[in-house]
C-alpha positions in Angstrom: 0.0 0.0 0.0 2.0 2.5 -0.9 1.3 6.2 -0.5 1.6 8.2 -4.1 2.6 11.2 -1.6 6.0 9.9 -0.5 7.2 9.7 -3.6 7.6 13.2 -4.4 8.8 14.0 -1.0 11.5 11.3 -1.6 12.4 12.6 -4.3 12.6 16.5 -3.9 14.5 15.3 -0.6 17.4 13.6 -2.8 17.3 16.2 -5.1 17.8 18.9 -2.3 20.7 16.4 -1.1 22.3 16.1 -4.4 22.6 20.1 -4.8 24.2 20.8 -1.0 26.6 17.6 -1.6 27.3 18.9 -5.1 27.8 22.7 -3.5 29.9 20.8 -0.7 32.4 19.6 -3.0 32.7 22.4 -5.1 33.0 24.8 -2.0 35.8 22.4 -0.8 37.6 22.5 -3.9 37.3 24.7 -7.1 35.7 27.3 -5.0 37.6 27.8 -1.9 40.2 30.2 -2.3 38.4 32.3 -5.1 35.2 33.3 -2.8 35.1 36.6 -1.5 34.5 37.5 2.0 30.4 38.5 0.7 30.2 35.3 -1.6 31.8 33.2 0.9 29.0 33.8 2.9 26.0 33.2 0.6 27.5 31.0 -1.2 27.4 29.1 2.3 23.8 30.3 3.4 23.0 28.6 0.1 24.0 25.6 0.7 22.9 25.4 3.8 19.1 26.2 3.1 19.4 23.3 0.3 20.3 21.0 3.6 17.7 22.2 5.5 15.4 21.7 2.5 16.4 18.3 2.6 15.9 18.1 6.2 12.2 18.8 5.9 11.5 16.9 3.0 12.9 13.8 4.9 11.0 14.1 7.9 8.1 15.1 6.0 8.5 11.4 4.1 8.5 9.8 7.6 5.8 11.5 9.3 4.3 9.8 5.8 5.8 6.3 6.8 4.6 6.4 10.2 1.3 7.5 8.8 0.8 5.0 6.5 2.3 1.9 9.1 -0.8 3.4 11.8 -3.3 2.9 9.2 -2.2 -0.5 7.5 -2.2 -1.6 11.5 -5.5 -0.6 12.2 -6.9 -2.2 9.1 -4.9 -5.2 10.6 -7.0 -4.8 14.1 -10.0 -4.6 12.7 -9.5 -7.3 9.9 -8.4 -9.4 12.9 -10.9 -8.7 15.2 -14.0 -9.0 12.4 -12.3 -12.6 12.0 -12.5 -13.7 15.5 -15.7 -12.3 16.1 -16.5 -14.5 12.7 -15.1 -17.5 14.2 -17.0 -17.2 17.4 -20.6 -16.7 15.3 -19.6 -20.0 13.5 -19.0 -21.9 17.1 -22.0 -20.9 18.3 -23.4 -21.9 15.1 -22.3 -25.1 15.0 -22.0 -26.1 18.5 -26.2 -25.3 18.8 -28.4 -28.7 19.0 -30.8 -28.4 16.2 
């Protein structure tokens, strides 16, 4: 049973990800020395809002996981106790003299 809205939050998490990793690396390396004091600091505020983006989008996928598990395990309660309660009919049923 899965949940059509995850998916997007999955995905706009990763892509959030993939942009601050990608801005990481270039920080780190190509861009290190030749960033102004100004840039520098953007630059940085930048990346950082794409973490946090990808922050929220992953707890926002599992607040969606925990959402769905609480639903599929009240359908499983109440699948369960409709069976017993079928069970016990069909004893009484069958244990009547006729």
């Amino acid at each position: 049973m899965d949940n059509d809205t995850d998916i997007p939050h999955r995905k706009r998490g990763m892509v959030f990800l993939g942009i601050a990793s990608f801005m990481l690396i270039l920080g780190e390396t190509v861009l290190r020395h030749s960033l102004g004091k100004v840039p520098f600091v953007i630059y940085w505020m930048v990346c950082f809002i794409f973490t946090a983006l990808a922050i929220l989008f992953s707890f926002l996928d599992v607040a969606g996981v925990q959402r769905q598990a609480r639903a599929q395990q009240r359908e499983l309660l109440e699948k369960t106790i409709g069976e017993i309660v079928r069970q016990k009919e069909a004893k009484r049923g069958g244990s009547k003299p006729g």
